[in-house]
C-alpha positions as CSV (number, residue, x, y, z in Angstrom):
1,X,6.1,0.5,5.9
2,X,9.3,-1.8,5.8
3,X,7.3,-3.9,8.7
4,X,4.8,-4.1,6.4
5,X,6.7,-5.4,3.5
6,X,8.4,-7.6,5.9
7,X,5.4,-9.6,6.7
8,X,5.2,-11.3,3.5
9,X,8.5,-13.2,4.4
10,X,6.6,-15.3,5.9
11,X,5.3,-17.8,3.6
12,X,8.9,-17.7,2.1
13,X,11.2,-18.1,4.9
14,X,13.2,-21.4,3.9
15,X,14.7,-19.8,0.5
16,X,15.2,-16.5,2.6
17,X,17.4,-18.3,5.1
18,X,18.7,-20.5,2.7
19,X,20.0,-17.2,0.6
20,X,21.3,-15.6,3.8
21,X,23.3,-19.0,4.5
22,X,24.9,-19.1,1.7
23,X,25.7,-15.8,1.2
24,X,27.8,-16.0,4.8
25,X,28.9,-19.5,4.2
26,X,30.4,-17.6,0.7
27,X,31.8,-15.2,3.5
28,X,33.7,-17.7,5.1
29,X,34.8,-19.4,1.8
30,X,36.1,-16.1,0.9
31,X,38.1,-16.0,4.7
32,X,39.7,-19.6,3.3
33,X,40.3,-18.9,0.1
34,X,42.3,-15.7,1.1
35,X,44.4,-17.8,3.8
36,X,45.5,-20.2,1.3
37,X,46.6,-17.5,-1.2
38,X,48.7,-16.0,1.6
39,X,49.9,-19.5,2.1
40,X,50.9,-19.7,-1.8
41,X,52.7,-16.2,-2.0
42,X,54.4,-16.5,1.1
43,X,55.9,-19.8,0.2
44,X,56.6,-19.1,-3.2
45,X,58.3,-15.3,-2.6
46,X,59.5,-16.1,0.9
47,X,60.5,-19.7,1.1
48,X,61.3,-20.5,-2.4
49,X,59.1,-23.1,-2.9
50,X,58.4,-25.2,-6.1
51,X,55.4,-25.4,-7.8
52,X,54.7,-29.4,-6.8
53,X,55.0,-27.8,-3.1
54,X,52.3,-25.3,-3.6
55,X,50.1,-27.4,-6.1
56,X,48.1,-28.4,-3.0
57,X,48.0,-25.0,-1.9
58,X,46.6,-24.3,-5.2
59,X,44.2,-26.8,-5.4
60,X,42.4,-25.9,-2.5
61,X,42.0,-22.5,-3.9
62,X,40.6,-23.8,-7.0
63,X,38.1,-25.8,-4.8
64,X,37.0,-22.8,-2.7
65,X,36.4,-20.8,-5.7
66,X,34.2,-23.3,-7.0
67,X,32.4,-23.5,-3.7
68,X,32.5,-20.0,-3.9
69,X,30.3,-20.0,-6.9
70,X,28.0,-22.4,-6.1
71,X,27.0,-20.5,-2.8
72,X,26.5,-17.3,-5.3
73,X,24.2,-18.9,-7.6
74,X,22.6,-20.8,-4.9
75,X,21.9,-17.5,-2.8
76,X,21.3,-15.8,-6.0
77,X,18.1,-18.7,-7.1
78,X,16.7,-18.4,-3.5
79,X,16.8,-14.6,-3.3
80,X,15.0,-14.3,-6.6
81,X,12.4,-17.5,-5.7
82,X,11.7,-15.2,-2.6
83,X,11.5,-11.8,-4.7
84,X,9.1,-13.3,-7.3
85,X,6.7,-14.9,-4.6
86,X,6.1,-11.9,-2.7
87,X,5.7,-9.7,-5.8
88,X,3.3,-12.3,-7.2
89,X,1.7,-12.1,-3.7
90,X,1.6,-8.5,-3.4
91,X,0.0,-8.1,-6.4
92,X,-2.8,-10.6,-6.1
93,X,-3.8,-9.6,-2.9
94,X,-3.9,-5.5,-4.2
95,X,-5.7,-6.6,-7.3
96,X,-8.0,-8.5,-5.6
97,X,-8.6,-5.4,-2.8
98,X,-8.9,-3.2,-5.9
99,X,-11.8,-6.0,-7.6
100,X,-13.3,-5.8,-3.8
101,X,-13.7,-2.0,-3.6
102,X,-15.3,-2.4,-7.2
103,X,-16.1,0.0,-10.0
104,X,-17.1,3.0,-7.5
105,X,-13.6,2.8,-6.7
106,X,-11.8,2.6,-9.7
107,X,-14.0,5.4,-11.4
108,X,-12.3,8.1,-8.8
109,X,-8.9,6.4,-9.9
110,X,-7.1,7.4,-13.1
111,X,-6.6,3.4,-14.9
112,X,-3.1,4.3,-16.1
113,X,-1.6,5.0,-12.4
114,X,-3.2,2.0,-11.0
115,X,-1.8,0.0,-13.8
116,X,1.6,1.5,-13.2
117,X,1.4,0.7,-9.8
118,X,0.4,-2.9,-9.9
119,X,3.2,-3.5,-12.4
120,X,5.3,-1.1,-12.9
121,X,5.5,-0.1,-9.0
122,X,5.7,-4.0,-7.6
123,X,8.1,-4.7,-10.1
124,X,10.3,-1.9,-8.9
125,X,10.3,-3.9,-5.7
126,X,12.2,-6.7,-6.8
127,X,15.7,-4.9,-5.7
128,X,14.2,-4.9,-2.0
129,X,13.4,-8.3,-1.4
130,X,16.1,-10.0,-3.9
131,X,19.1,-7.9,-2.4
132,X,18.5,-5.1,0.5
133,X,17.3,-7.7,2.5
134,X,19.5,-10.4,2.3
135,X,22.6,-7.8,2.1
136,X,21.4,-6.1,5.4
137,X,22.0,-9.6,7.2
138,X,25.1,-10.1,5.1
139,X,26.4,-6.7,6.0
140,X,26.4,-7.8,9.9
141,X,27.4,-11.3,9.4
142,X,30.4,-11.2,7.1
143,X,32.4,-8.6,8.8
144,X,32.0,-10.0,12.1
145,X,33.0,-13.6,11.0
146,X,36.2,-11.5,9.9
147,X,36.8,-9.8,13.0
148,X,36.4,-13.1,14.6
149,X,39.4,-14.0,12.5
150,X,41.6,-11.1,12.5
151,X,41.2,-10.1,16.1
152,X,44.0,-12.9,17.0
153,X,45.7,-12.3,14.7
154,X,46.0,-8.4,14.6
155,X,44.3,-6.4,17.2
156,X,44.8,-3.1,15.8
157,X,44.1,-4.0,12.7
158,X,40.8,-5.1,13.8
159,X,40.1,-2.2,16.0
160,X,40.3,0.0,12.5
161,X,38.5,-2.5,11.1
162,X,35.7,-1.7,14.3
163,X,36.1,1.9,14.5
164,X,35.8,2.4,10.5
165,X,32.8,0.0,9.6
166,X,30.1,2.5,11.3
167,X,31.0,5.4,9.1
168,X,29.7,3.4,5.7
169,X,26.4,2.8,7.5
170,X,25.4,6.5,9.0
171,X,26.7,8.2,5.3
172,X,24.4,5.5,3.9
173,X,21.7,7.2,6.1
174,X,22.1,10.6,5.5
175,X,22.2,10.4,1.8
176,X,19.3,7.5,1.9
177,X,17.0,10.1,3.2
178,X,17.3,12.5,0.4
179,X,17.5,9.3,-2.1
180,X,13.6,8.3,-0.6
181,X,12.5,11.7,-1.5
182,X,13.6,11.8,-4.9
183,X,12.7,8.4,-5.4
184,X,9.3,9.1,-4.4
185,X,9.0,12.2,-6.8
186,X,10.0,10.3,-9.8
187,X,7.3,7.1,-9.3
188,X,4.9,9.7,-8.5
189,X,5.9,11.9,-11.9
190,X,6.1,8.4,-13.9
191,X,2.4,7.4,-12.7
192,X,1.4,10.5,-13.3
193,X,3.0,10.2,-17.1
194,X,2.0,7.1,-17.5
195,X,-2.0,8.0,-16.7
196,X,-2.2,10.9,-18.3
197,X,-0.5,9.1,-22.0
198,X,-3.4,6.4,-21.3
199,X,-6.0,9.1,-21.3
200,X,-4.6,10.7,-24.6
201,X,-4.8,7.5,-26.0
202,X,-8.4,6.7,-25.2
203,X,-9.3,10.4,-26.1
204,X,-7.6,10.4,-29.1
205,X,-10.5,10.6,-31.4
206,X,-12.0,13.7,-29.3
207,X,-8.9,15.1,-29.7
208,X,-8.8,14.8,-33.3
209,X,-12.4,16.4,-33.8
210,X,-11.4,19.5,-31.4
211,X,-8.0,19.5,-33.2
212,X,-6.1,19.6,-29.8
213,X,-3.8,16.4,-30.4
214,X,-0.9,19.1,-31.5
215,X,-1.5,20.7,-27.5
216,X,-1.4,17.2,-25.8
217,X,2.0,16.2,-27.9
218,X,3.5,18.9,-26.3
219,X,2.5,18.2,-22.6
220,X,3.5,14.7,-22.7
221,X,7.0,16.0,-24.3
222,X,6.5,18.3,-20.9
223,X,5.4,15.8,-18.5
224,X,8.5,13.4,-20.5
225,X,10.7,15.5,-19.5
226,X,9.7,16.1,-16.2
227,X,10.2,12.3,-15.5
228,X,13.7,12.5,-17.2
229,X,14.5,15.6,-14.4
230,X,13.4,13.6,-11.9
231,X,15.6,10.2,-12.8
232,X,18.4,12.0,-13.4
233,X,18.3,13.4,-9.9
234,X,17.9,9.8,-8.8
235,X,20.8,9.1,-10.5
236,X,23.0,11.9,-8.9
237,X,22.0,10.7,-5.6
238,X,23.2,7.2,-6.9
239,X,26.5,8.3,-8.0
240,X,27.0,10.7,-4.5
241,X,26.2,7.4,-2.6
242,X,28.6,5.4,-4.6
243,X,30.6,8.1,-4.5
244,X,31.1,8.2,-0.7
245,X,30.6,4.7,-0.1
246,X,34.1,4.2,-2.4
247,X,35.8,7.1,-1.1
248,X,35.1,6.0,2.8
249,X,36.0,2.3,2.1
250,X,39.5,3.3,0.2
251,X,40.2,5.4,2.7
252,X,39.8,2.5,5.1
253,X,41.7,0.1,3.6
254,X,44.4,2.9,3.1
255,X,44.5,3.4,6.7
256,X,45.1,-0.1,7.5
257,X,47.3,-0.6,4.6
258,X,49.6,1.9,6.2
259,X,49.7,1.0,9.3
260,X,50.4,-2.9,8.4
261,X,53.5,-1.5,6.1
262,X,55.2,0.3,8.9
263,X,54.8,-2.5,11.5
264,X,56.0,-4.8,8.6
265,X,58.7,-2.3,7.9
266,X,59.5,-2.5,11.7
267,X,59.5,-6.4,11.8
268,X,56.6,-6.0,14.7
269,X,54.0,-8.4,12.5
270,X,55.1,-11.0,10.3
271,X,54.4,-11.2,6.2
272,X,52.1,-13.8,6.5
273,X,49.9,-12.0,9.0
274,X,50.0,-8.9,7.4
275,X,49.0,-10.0,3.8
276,X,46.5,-12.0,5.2
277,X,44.5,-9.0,6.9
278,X,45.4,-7.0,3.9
279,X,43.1,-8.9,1.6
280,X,40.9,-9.4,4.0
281,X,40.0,-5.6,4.6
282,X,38.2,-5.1,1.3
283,X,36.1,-8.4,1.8
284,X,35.1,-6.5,5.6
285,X,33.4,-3.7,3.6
286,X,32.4,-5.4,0.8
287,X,29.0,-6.4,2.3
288,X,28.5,-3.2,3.5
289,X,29.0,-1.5,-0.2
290,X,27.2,-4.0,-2.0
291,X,23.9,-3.1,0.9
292,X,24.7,0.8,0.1
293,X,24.4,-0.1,-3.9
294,X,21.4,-2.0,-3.8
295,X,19.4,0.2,-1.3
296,X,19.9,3.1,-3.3
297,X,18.8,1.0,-5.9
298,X,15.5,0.0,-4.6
299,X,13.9,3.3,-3.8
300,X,11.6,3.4,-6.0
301,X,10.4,0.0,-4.9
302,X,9.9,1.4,-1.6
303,X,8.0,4.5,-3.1
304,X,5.9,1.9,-5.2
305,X,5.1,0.3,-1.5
306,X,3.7,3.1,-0.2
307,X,1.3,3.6,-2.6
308,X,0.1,-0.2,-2.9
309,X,-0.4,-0.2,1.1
310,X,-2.6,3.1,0.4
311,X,-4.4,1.1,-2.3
312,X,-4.5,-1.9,0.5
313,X,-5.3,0.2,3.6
314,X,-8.9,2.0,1.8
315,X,-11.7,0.3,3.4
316,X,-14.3,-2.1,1.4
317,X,-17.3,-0.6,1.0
318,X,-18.9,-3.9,0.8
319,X,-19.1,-5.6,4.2
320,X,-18.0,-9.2,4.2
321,X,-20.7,-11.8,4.2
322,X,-21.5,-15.4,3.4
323,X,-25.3,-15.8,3.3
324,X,-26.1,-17.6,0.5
325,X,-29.5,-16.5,-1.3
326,X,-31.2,-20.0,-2.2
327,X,-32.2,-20.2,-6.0
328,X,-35.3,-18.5,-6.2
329,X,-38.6,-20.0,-7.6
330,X,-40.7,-17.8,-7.7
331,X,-38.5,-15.1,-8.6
332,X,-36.9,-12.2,-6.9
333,X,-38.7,-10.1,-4.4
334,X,-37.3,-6.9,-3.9
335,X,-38.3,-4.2,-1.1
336,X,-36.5,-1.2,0.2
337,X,-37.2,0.7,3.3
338,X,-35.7,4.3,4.3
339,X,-33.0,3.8,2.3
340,X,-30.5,6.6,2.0
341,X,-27.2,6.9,0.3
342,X,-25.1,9.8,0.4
343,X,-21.7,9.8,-1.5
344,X,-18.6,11.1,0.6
345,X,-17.9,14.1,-1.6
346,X,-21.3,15.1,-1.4
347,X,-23.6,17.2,1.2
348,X,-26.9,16.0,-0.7
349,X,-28.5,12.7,-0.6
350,X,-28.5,11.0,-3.9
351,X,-31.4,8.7,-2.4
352,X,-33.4,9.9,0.6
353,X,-35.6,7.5,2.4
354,X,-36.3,5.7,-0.6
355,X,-39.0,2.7,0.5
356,X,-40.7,0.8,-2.8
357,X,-41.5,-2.7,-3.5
358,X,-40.7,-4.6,-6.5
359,X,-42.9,-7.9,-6.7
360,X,-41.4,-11.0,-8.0
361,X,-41.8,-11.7,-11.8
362,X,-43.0,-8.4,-12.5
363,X,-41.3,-5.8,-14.8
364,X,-40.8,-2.6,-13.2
365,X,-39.5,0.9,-15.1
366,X,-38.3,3.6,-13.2
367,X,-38.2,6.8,-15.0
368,X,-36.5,10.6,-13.7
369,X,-34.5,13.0,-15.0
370,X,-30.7,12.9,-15.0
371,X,-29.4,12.8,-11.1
372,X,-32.5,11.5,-9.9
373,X,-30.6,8.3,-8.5
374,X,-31.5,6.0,-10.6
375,X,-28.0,4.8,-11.2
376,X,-27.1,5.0,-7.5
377,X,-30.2,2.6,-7.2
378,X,-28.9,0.3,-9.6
379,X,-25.0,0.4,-7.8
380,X,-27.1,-0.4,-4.9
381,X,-28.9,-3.5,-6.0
382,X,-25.7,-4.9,-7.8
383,X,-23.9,-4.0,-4.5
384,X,-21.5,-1.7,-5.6
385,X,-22.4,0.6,-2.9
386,X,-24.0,-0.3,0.8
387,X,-26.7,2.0,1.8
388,X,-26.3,4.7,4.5
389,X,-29.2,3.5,6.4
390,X,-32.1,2.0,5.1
391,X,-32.7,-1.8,4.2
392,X,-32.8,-3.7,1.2
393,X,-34.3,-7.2,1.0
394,X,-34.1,-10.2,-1.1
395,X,-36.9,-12.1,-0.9
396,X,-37.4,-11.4,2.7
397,X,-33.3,-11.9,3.4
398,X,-31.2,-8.5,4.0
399,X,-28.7,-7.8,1.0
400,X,-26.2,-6.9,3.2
401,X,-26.4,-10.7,4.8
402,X,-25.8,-12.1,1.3
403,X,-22.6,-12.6,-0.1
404,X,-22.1,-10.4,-3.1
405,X,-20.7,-12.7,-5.4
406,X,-23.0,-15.4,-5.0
407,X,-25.9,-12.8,-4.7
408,X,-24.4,-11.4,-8.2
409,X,-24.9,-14.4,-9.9
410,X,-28.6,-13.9,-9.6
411,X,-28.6,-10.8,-11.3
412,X,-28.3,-9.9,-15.1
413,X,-27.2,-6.2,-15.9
414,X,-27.5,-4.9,-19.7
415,X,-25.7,-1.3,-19.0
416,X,-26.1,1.5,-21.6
417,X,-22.5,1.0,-22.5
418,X,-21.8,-2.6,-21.9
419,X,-18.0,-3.3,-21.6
420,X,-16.4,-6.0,-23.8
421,X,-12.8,-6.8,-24.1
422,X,-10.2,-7.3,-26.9
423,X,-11.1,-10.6,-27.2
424,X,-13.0,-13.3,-29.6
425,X,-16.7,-12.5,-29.5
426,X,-17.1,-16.1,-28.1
427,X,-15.1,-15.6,-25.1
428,X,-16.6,-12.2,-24.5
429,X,-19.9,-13.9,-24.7
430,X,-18.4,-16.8,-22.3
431,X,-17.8,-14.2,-19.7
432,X,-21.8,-15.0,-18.4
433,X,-21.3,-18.7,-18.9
434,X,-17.7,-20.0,-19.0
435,X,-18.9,-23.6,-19.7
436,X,-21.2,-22.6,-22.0
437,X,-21.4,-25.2,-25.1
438,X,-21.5,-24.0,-28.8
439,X,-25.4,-25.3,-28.8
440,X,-25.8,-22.7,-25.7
441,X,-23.7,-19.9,-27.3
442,X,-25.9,-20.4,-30.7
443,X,-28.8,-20.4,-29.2
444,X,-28.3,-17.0,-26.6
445,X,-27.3,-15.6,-30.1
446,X,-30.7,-16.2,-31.7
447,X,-32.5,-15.0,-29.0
448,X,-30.6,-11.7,-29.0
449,X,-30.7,-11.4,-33.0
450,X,-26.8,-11.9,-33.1
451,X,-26.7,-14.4,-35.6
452,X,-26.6,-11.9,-38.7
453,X,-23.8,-9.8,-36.7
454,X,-21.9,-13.3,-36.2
455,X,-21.8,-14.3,-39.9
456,X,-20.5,-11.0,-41.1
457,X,-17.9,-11.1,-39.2
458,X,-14.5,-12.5,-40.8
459,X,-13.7,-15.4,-38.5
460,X,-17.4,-15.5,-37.0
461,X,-17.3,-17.0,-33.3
462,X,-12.8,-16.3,-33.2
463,X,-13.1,-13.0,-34.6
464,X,-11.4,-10.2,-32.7
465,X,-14.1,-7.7,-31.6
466,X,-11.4,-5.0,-30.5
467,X,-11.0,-3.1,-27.3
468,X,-14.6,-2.0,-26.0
469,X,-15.7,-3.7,-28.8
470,X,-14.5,-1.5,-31.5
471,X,-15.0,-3.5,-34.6
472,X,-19.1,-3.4,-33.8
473,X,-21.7,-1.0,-33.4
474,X,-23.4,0.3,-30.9
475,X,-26.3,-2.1,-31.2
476,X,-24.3,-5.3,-32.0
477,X,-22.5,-4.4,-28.4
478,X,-25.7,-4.2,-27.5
479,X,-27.1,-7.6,-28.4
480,X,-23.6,-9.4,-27.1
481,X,-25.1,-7.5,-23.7
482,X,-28.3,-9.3,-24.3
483,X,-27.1,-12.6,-25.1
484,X,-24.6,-12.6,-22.1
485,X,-27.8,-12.1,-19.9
486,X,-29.8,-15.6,-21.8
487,X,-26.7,-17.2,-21.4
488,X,-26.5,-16.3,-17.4
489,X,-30.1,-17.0,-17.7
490,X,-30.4,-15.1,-13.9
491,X,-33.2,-14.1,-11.6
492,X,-33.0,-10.7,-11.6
493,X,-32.8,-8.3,-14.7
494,X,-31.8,-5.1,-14.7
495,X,-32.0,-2.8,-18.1
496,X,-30.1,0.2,-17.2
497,X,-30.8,2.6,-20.2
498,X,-29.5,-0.1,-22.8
499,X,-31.7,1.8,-25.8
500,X,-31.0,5.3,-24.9
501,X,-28.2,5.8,-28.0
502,X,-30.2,4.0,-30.9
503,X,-32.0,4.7,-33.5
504,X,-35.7,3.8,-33.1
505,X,-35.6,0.4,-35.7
506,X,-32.7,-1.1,-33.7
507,X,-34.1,0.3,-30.1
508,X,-37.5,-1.8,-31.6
509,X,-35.3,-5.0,-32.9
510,X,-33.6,-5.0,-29.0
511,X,-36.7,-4.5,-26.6
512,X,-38.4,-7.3,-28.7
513,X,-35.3,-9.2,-27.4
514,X,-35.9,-7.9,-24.1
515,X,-39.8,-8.9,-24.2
516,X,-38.4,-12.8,-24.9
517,X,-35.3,-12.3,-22.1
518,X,-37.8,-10.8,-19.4
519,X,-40.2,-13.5,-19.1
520,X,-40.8,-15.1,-15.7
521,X,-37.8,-13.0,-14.5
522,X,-37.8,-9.9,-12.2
523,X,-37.4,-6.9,-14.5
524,X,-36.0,-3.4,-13.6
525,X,-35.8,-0.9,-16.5
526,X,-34.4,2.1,-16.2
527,X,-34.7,4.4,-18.8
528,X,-36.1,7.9,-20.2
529,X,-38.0,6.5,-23.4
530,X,-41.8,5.9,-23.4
531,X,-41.9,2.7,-26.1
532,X,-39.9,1.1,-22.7
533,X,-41.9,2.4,-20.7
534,X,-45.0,1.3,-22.0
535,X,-43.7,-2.7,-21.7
536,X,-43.8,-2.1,-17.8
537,X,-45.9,-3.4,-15.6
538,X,-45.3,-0.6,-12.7
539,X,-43.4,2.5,-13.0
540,X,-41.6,4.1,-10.0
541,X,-40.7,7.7,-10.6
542,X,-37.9,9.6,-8.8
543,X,-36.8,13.1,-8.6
544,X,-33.9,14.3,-6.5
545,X,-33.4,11.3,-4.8
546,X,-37.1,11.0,-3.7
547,X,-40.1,8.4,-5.0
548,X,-42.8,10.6,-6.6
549,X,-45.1,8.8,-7.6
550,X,-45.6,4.4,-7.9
551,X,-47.9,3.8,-10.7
């Protein structure tokens, strides 16, 4: 998985360098400035000096630190332009696999924990990329540009320094195992929180009416308190890791602190020496803490990874193609031989050797009873689904040859329960058209009897139509459905059971809008109701995945 992650340093390899540079040329700052400090104390203790003696001394110190300072904020501004690119890249490329897959995905998928995931769980990812990362370079560099230094200096010192450093990394290990686990439980608890809270809240009026909102208070205090179980065992692993990571390094520079005193106490190493490695042995582990610290902290990130390569590693169900289907004339010509589609989860066929012909221009209901596949027929056409065997052709061209969004934009789907988003009603209605003019928008509206809807509403075009359309009715979402489709003005119409909810006046009011929409287009209606029925030119029937009869 950390290979995986890896891979997208790539495209951001300059400001990852750049960050590790600076970080070890901060390293060797830190080596300078703690020379001239021993220079300073021993001059000033020892030899008696003045302050105009040390002032240059002092100086330099002041110059380091500021160099000091600027390598921070330098590696600190690369680290994050690296940690923002790949989690903006990350994320686009999951959301767009996730748009790939398409609805039949999604639908097995509970909304909240994808959402969670894509932000939530990349975000949790920052710590990786911004500091475990960089620190794992820093943790080898810096010490060994100080052993470099010390090593002449004081030998034994240095083989401490040597024999100590290995202990940080393998107590780092052992405890970072148990810190993945529990890392992975609480992401996984906190999706599963977060899901389920989004499903109460699009449920809440069901709730209400089976007066069950009391019960689902109490699991999501349950499921809440789960989550805070969970991070506070992350936290305990944080503190045992910080824990031992303190205790091993004081321990450490206690070690060499005592050996350095009695060799000083035995005039075998002089003062300067000896207070130079001495401030040096906390900058050797430094590094190596501050790569304990953040890798503890970026768990969860690395949870979060695993499930976004899951996300990334399900296979399309759309093959890739670029066929482009040129813009049709004389309408769309649909045939289908032996096709067959079976789901995955399923031992039955929900369309078995299904061969029919839809003639261009024509409109075409097909009629069944509930499971006969008439929305697995639909998901096929739209391309939602590829068929198990079987061929569907467009105007003579295999669907599978074309590429599905351009093959998309010759179709026009008016769904039973047609999705619009918490947005103006012009910008829903834009969705078909996005250059659509106010003359075009207008005039979609007339033709799908939206213009009395419009001119109730408060701020007409700009008003706010709430989430899946909540400030309308059923058949004003309906009629937004219709006037999308004029405005896409497409090839291919599909009318999957738009009717099937409304009263008869308003089911009248919208296939008179269909009548206008359908001409010289290729219609497929599917629906239960004989007034639509009766507007058909042919009428396929299906039963258990089988054609029964082709009137």
């Amino acid at each position: 998985m950390r290979r995986r992650l890896h891979r997208y340093l790539r495209p951001v390899r300059r400001p990852f360098y750049l960050s590790i540079s600076l970080g070890l040329a901060n390293g060797i700052l830190t080596i300078g400035w703690a020379y001239l400090l021993t220079q300073v104390i021993d001059r000033v203790f020892l030899q008696s000096a003045d302050l105009a003696e040390v002032t240059p001394w002092l100086g330099g110190m002041v110059v380091l630190a500021v160099l000091r300072f600027g390598c921070t904020w330098g590696g600190e501004v690369a680290a994050n332009r690296v940690a923002t690119q790949i989690k903006a890249d990350l994320q686009q490329q999951t959301l767009e696999h996730v748009i790939r897959l398409g609805p039949r995905y999604t639908v097995g998928e509970r909304s909240g924990e994808l959402v969670n995931t894509l932000t939530e769980g990349i975000e949790a990812l920052d710590g990786y990329f911004h500091n475990v990362l960089p620190q794992l370079f820093l943790m080898m560099l810096v010490p060994l540009a100080i052993l470099i230094v010390v090593f002449p200096l004081d030998i034994l010192s240095a083989v401490v320094l040597l024999v100590t450093a290995p202990l940080l990394p393998m107590f780092m290990i052992l405890i970072g195992r148990w810190a993945g686990a529990v890392s992975k439980s609480q992401f996984e608890t906190m999706s599963y929180l977060g899901a389920h809270f989004l499903d109460v809240m699009q449920g809440l009026t069901t709730l209400k009416l089976f007066n069950r909102s009391l019960a689902q208070t109490k699991t999501i205090f349950r499921l809440s308190d789960d989550f805070r179980v969970a991070t506070m065992r992350v936290l305990r692993v944080a503190f045992i890791s910080s824990l031992a990571l303190e205790l091993l390094t004081t321990l450490s520079v206690a070690i060499i602190a005592v050996e350095i005193g009695l060799r000083l106490l035995y005039d075998r190493v002089s003062f300067e020496q000896a207070f130079f490695v001495l401030v040096l042995a906390p900058e050797f582990y430094q590094p190596i803490r501050n790569f304990g610290a953040s890798f503890h902290a970026s768990t969860n990130g690395l949870s979060a990874a695993q499930r976004l390569f899951d996300i990334l590693d399900t296979p399309l169900t759309t093959p890739s193609a670029t066929a482009i289907l040129p813009t049709p004339q004389a309408g769309i010509e649909l045939r289908l031989v032996d096709v067959t589609y079976t789901y995955p989860e399923r031992s039955q066929s929900a369309l078995n050797r299904v061969t029919l012909h839809i003639p261009p221009r024509q409109t075409t209901a097909i009629v069944g009873s509930s499971g006969a596949g008439k929305s697995t027929l639909v998901a096929l056409l739209l391309r939602f689904l590829e068929p198990s065997s079987g061929v569907i052709a467009v105007n003579g061209l295999p669907l599978a040859t074309l590429d599905a969004s351009a093959w998309r934009q010759q179709v026009a789907w008016v769904s039973q329960q047609p999705y619009l988003f918490n947005a103006t009603l012009r910008d829903n209605l834009r969705l078909a058209k996005p250059s659509a003019t106010l003359d075009e928008l207008q005039w979609a509206a007339e033709q799908a009897d939206l213009l009395g809807v419009i001119a109730q509403l408060p701020q007409g075009w700009d008003t706010l139509i709430g989430e899946r359309g909540a400030h309308l009715s059923g058949g004003q979402a309906q009629r937004v459905a219709i006037a999308r489709a004029y405005l896409k003005d497409a090839s291919l119409l599909i009318w999957d059971e738009a009717t099937a909810h409304l009263d008869h006046e308003t089911e009248s009011r919208l296939l008179d809008s269909l009548d206008r929409l359908r001409q010289k287009r290729t219609t497929i209606m599917i629906t239960h109701h004989r007034q639509t029925v009766e507007r058909a030119d042919a009428v396929i029937h299906l039963e258990a995945g089988h054609v029964v009869e082709h009137l």
